[in-house]
PDBQT receptor file of N, H, CA, C and O in Angstrom, charges set to zero:
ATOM      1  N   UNK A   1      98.882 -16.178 187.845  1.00  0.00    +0.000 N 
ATOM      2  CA  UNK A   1      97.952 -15.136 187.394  1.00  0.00    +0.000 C 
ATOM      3  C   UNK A   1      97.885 -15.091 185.871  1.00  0.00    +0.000 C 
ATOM      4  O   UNK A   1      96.755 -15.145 185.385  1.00  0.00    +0.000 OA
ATOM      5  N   UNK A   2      98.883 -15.003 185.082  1.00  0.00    +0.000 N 
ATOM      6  H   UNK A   2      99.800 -14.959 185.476  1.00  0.00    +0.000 HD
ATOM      7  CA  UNK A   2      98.938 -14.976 183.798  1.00  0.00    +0.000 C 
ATOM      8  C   UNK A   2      98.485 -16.334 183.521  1.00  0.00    +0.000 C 
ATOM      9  O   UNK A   2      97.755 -16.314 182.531  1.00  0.00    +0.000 OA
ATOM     10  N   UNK A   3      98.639 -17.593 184.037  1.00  0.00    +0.000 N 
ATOM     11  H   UNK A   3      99.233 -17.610 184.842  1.00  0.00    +0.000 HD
ATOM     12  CA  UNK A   3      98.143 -18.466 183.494  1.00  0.00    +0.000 C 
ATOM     13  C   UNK A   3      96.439 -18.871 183.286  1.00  0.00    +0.000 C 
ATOM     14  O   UNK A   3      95.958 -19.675 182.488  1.00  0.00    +0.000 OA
ATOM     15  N   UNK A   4      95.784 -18.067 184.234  1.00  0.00    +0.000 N 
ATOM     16  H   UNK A   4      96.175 -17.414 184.882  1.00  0.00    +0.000 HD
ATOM     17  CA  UNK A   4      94.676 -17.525 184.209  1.00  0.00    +0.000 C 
ATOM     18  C   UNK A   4      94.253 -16.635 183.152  1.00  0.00    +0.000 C 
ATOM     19  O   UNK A   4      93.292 -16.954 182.452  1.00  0.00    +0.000 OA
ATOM     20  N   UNK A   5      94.759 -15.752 183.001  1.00  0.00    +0.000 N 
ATOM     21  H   UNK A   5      95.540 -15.493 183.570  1.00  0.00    +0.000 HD
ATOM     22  CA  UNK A   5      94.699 -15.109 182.059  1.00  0.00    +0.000 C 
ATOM     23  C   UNK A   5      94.566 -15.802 180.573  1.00  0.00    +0.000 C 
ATOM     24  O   UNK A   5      93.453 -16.005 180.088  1.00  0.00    +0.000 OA
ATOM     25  N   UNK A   6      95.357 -16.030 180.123  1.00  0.00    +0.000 N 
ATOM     26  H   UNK A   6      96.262 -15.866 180.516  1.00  0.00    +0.000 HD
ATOM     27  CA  UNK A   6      95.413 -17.076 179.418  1.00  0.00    +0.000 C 
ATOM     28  C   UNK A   6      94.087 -18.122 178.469  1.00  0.00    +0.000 C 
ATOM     29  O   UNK A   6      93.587 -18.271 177.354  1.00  0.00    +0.000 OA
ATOM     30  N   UNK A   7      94.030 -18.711 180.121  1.00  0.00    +0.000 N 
ATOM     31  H   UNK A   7      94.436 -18.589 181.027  1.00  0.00    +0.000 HD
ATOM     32  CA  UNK A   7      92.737 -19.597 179.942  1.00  0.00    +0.000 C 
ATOM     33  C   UNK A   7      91.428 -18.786 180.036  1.00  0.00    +0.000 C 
ATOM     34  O   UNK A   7      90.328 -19.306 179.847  1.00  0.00    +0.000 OA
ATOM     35  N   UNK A   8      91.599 -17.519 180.331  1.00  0.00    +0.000 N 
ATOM     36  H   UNK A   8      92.493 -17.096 180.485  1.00  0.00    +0.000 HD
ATOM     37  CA  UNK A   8      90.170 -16.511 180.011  1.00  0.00    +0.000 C 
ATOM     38  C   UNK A   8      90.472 -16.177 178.660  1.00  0.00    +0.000 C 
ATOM     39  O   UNK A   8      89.426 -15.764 178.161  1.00  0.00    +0.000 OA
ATOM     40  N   UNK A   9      91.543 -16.152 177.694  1.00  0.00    +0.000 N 
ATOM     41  H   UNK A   9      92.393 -16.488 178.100  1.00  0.00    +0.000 HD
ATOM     42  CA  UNK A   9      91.126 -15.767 176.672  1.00  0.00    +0.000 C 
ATOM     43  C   UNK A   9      90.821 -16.747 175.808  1.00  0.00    +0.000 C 
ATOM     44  O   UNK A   9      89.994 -16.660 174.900  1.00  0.00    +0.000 OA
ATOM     45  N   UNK A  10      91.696 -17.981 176.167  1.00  0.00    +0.000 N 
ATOM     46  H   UNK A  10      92.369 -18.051 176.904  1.00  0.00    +0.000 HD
ATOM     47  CA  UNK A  10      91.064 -19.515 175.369  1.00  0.00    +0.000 C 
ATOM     48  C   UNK A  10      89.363 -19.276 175.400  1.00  0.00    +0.000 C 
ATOM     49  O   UNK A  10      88.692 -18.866 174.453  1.00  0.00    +0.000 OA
ATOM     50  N   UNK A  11      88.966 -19.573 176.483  1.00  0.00    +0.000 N 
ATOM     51  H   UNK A  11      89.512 -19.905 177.253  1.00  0.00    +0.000 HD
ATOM     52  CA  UNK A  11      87.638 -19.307 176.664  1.00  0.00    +0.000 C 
ATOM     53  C   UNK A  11      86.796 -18.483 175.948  1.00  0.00    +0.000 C 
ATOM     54  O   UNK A  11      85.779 -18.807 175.335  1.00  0.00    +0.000 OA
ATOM     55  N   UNK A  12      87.367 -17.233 176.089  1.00  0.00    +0.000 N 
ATOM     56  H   UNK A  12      88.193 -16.969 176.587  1.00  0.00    +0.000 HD
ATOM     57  CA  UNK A  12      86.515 -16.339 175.065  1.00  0.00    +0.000 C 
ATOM     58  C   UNK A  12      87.214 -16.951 173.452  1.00  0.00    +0.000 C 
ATOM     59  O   UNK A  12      86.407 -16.962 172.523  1.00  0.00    +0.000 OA
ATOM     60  N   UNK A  13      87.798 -17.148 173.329  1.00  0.00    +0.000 N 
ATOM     61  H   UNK A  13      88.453 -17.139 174.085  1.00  0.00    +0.000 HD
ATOM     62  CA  UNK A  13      88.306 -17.392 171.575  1.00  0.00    +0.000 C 
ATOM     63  C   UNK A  13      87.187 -18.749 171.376  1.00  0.00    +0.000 C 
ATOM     64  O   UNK A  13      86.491 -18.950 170.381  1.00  0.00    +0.000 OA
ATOM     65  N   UNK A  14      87.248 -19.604 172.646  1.00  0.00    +0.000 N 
ATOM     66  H   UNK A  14      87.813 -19.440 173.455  1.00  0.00    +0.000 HD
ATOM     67  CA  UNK A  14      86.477 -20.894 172.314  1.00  0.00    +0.000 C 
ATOM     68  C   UNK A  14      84.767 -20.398 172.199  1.00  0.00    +0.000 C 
ATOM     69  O   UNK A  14      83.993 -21.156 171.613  1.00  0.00    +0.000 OA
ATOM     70  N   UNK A  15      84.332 -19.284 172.706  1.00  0.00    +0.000 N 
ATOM     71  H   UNK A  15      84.960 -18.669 173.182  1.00  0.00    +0.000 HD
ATOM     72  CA  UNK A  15      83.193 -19.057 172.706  1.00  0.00    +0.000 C 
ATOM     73  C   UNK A  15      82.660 -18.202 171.516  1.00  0.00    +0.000 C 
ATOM     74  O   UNK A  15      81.605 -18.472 170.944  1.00  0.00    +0.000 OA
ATOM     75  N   UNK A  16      83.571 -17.013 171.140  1.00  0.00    +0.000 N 
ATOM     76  H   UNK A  16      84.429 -16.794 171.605  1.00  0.00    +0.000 HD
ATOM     77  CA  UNK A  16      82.998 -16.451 169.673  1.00  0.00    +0.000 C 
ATOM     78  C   UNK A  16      83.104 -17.811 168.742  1.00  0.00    +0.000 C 
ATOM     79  O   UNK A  16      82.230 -17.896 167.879  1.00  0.00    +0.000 OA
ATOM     80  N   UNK A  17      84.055 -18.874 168.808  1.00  0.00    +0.000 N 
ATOM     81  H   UNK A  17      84.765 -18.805 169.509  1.00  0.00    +0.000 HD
ATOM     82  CA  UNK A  17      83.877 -19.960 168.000  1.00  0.00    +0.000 C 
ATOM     83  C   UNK A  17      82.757 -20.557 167.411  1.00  0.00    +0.000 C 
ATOM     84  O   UNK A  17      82.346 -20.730 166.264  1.00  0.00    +0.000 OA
ATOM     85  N   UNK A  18      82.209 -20.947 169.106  1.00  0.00    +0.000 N 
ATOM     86  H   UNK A  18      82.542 -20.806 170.038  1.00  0.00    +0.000 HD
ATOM     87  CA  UNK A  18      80.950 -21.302 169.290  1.00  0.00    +0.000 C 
ATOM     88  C   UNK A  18      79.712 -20.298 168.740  1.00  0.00    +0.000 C 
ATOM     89  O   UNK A  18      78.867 -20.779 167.985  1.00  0.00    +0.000 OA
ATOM     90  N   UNK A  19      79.658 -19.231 169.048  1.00  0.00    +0.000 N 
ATOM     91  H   UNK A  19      80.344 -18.840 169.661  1.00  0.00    +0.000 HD
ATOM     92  CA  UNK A  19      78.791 -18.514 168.453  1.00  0.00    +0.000 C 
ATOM     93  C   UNK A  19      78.859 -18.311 167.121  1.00  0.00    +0.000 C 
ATOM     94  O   UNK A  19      77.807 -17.971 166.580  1.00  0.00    +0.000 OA
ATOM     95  N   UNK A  20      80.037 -18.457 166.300  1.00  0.00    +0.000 N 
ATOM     96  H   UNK A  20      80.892 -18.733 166.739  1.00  0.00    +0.000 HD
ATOM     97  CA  UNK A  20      79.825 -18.318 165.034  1.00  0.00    +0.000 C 
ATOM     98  C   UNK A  20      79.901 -19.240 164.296  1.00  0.00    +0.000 C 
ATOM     99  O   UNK A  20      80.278 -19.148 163.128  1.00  0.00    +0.000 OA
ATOM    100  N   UNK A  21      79.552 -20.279 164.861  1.00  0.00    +0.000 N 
ATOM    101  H   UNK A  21      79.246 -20.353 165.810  1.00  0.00    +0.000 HD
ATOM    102  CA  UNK A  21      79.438 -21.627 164.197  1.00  0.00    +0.000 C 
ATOM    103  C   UNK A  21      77.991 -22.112 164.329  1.00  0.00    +0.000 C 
ATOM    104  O   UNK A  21      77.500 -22.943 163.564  1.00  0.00    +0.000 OA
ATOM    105  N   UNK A  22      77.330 -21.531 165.363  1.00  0.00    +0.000 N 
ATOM    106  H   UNK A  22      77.728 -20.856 165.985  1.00  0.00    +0.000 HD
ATOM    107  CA  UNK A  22      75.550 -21.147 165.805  1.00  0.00    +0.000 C 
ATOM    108  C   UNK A  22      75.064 -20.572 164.650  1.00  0.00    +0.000 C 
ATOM    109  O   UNK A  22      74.195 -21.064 163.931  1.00  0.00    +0.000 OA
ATOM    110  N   UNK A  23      75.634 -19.527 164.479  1.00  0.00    +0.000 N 
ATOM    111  H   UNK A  23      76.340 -19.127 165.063  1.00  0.00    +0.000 HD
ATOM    112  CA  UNK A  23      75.171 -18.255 163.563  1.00  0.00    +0.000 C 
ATOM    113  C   UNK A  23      75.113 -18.860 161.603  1.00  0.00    +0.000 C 
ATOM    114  O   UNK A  23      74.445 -18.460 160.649  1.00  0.00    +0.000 OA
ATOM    115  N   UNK A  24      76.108 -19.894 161.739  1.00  0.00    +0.000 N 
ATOM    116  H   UNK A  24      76.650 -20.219 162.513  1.00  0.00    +0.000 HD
ATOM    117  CA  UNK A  24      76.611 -20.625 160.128  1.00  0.00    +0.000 C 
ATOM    118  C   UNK A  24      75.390 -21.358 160.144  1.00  0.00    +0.000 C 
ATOM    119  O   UNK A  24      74.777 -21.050 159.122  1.00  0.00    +0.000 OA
ATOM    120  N   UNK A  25      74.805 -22.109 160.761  1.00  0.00    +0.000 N 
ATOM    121  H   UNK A  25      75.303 -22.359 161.591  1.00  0.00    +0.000 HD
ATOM    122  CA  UNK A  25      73.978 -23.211 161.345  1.00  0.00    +0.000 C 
ATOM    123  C   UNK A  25      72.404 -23.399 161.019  1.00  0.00    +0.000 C 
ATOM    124  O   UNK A  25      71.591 -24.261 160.686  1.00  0.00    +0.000 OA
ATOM    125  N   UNK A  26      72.544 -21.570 161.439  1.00  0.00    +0.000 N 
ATOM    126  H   UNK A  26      73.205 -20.869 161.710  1.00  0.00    +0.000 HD
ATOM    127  CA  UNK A  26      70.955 -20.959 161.474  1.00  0.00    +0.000 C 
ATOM    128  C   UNK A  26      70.856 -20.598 160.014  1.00  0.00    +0.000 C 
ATOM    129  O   UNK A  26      69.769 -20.802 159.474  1.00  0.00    +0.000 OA
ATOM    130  N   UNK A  27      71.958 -20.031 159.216  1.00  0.00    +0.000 N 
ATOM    131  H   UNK A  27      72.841 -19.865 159.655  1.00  0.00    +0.000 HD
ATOM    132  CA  UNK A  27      71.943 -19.239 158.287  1.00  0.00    +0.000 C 
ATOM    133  C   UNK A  27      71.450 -20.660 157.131  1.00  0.00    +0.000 C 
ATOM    134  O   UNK A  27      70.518 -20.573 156.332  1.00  0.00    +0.000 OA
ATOM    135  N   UNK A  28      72.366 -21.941 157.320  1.00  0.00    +0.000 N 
ATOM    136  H   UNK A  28      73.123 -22.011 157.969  1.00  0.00    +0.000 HD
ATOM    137  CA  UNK A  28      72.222 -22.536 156.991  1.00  0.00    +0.000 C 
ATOM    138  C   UNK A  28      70.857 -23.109 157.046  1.00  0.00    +0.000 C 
ATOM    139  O   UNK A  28      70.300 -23.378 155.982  1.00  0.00    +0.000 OA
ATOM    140  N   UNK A  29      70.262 -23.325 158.174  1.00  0.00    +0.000 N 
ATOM    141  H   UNK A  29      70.714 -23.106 159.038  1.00  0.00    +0.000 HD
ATOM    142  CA  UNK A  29      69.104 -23.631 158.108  1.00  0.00    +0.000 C 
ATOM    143  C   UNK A  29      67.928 -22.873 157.597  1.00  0.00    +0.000 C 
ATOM    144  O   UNK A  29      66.958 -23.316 156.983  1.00  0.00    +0.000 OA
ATOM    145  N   UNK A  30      68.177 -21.703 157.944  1.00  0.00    +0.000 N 
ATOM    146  H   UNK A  30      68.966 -21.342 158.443  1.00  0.00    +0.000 HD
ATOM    147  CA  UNK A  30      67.108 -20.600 156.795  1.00  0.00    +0.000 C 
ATOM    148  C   UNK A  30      67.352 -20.598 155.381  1.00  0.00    +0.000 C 
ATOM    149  O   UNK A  30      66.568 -20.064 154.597  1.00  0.00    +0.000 OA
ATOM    150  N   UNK A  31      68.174 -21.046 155.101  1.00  0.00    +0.000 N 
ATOM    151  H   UNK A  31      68.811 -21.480 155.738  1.00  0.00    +0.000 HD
ATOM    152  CA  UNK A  31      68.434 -21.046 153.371  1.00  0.00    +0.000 C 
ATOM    153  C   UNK A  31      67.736 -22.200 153.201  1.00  0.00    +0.000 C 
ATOM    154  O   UNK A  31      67.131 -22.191 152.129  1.00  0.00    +0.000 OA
ATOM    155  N   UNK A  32      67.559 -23.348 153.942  1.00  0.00    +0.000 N 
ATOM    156  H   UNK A  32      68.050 -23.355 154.813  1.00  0.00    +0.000 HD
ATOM    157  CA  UNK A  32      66.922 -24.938 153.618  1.00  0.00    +0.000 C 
ATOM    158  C   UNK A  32      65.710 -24.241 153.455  1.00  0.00    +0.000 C 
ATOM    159  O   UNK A  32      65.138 -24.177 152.367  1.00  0.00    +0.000 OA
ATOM    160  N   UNK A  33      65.186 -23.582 154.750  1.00  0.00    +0.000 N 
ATOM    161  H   UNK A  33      65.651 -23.634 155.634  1.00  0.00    +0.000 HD
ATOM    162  CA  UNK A  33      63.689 -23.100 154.698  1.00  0.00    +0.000 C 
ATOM    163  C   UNK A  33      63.134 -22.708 153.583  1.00  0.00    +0.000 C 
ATOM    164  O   UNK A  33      61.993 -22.981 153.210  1.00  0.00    +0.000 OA
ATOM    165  N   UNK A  34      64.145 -21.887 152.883  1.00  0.00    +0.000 N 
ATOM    166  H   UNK A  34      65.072 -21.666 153.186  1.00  0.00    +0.000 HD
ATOM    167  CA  UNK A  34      63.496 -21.075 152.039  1.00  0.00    +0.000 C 
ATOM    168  C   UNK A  34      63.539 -21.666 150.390  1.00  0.00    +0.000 C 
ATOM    169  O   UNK A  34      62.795 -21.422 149.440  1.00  0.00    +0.000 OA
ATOM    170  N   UNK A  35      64.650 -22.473 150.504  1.00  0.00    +0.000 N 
ATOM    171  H   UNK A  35      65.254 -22.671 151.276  1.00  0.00    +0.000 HD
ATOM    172  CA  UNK A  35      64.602 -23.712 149.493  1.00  0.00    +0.000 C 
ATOM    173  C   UNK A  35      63.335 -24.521 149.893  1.00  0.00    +0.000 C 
ATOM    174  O   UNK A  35      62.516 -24.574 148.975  1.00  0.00    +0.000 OA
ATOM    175  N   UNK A  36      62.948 -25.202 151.098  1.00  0.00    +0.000 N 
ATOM    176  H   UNK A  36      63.613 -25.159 151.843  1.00  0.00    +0.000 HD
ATOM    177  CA  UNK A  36      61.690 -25.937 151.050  1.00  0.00    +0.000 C 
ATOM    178  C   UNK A  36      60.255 -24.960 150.504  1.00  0.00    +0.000 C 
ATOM    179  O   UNK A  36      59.351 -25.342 149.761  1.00  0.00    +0.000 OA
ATOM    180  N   UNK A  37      60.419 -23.645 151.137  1.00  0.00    +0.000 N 
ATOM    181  H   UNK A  37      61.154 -23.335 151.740  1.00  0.00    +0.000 HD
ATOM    182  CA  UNK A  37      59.126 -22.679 150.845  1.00  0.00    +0.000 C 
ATOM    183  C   UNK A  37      59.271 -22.831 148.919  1.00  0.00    +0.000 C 
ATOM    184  O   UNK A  37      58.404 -23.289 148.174  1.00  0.00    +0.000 OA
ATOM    185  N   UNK A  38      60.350 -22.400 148.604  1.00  0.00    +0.000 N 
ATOM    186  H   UNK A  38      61.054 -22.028 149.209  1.00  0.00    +0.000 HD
ATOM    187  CA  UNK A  38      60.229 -22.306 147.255  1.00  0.00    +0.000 C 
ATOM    188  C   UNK A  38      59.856 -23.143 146.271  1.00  0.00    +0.000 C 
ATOM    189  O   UNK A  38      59.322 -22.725 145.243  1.00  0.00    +0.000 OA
ATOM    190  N   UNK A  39      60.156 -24.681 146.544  1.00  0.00    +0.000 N 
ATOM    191  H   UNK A  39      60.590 -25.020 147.378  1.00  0.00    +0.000 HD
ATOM    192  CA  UNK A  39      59.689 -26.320 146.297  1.00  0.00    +0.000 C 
ATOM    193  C   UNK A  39      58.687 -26.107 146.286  1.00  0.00    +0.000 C 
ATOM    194  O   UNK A  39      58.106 -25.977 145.209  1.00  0.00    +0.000 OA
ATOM    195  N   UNK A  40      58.044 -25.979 147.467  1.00  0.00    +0.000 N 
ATOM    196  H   UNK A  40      58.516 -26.085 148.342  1.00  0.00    +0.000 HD
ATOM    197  CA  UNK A  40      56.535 -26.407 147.939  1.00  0.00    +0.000 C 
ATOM    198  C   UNK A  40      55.528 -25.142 146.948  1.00  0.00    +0.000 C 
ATOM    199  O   UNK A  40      54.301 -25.229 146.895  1.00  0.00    +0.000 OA
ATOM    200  N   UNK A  41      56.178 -24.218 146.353  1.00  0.00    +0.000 N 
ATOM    201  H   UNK A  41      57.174 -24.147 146.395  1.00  0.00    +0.000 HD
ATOM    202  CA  UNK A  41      55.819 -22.828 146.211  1.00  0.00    +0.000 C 
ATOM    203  C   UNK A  41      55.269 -23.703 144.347  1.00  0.00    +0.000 C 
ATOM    204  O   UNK A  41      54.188 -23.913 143.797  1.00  0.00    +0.000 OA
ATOM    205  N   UNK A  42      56.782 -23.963 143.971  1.00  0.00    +0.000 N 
ATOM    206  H   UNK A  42      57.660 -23.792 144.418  1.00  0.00    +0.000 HD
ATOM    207  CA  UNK A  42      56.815 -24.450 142.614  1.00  0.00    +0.000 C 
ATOM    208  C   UNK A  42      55.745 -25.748 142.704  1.00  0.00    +0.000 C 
ATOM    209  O   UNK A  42      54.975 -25.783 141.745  1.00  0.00    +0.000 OA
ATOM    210  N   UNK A  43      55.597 -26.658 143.547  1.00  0.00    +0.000 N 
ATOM    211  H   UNK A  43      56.223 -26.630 144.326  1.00  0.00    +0.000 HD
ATOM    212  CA  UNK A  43      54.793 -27.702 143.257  1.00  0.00    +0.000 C 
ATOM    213  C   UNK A  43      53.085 -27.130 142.925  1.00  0.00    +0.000 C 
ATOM    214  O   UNK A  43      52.383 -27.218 141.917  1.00  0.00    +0.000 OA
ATOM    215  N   UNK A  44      52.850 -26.533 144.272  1.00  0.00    +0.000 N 
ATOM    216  H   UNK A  44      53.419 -26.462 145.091  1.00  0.00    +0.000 HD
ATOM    217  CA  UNK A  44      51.510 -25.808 144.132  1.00  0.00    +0.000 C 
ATOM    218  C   UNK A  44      51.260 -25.037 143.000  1.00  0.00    +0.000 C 
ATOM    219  O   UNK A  44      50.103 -24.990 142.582  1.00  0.00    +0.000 OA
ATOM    220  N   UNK A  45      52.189 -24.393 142.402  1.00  0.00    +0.000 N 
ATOM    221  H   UNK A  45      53.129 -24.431 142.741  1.00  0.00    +0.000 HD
ATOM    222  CA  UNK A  45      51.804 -23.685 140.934  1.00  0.00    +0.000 C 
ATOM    223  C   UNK A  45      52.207 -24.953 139.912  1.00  0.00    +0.000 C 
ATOM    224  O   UNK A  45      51.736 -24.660 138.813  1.00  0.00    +0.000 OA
ATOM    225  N   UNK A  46      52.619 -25.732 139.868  1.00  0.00    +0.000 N 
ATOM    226  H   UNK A  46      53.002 -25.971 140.761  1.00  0.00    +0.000 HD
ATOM    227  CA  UNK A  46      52.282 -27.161 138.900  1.00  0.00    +0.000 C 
ATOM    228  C   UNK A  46      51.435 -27.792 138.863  1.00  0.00    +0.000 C 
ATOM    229  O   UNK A  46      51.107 -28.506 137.915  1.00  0.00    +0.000 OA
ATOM    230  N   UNK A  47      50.717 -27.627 140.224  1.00  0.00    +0.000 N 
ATOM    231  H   UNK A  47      50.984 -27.047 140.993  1.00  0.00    +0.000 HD
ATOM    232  CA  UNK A  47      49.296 -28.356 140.809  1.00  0.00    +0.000 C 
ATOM    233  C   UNK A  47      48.201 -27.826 140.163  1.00  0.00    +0.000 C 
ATOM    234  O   UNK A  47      47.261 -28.570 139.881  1.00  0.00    +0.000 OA
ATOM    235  N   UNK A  48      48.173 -26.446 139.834  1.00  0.00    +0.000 N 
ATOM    236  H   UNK A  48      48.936 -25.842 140.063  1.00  0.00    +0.000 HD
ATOM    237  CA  UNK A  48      47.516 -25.764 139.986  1.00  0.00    +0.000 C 
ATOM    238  C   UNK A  48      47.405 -25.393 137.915  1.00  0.00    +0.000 C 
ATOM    239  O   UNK A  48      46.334 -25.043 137.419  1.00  0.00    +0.000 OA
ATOM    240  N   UNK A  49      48.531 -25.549 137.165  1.00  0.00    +0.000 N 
ATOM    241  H   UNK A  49      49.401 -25.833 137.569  1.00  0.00    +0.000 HD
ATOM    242  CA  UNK A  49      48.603 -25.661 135.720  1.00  0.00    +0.000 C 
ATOM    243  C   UNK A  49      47.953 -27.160 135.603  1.00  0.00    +0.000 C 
ATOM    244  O   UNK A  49      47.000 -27.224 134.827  1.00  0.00    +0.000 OA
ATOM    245  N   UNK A  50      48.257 -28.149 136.137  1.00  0.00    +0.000 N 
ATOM    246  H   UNK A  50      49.032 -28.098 136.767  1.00  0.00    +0.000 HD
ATOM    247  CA  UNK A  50      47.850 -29.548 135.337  1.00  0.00    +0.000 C 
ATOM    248  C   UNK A  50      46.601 -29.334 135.113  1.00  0.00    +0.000 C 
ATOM    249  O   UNK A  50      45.927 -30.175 134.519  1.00  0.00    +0.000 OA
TER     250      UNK A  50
C-alpha cells in the first residue's frame, strides 16, 4: 500500500514538473513572438524613413 503511495506522489511531482516546464516553454515562446513583432515593427518603420 505505501508503495503505492509512493509512486502516486512520484507521479504527481513528475507531473507539476511537466507542467512547469510547459509553462517555461510558452513563456519562452511569447517572448520570441514579441521579439519577432518588435523586428518586424522596427523594419517597417525603416521602410518607411528610407
Amino acid at each position: 500500500m505505501s508503495g503505492g503511495k509512493e509512486l502516486r506522489t512520484g507521479s504527481k511531482d513528475q507531473d507539476s514538473t511537466v507542467k512547469a516546464g510547459s509553462i517555461k516553454v510558452n513563456t519562452i515562446l511569447d517572448n520570441l513572438g514579441n521579439a519577432k513583432a518588435t523586428i518586424s515593427g522596427s523594419q517597417i518603420k525603416a521602410a518607411l524613413y528610407q
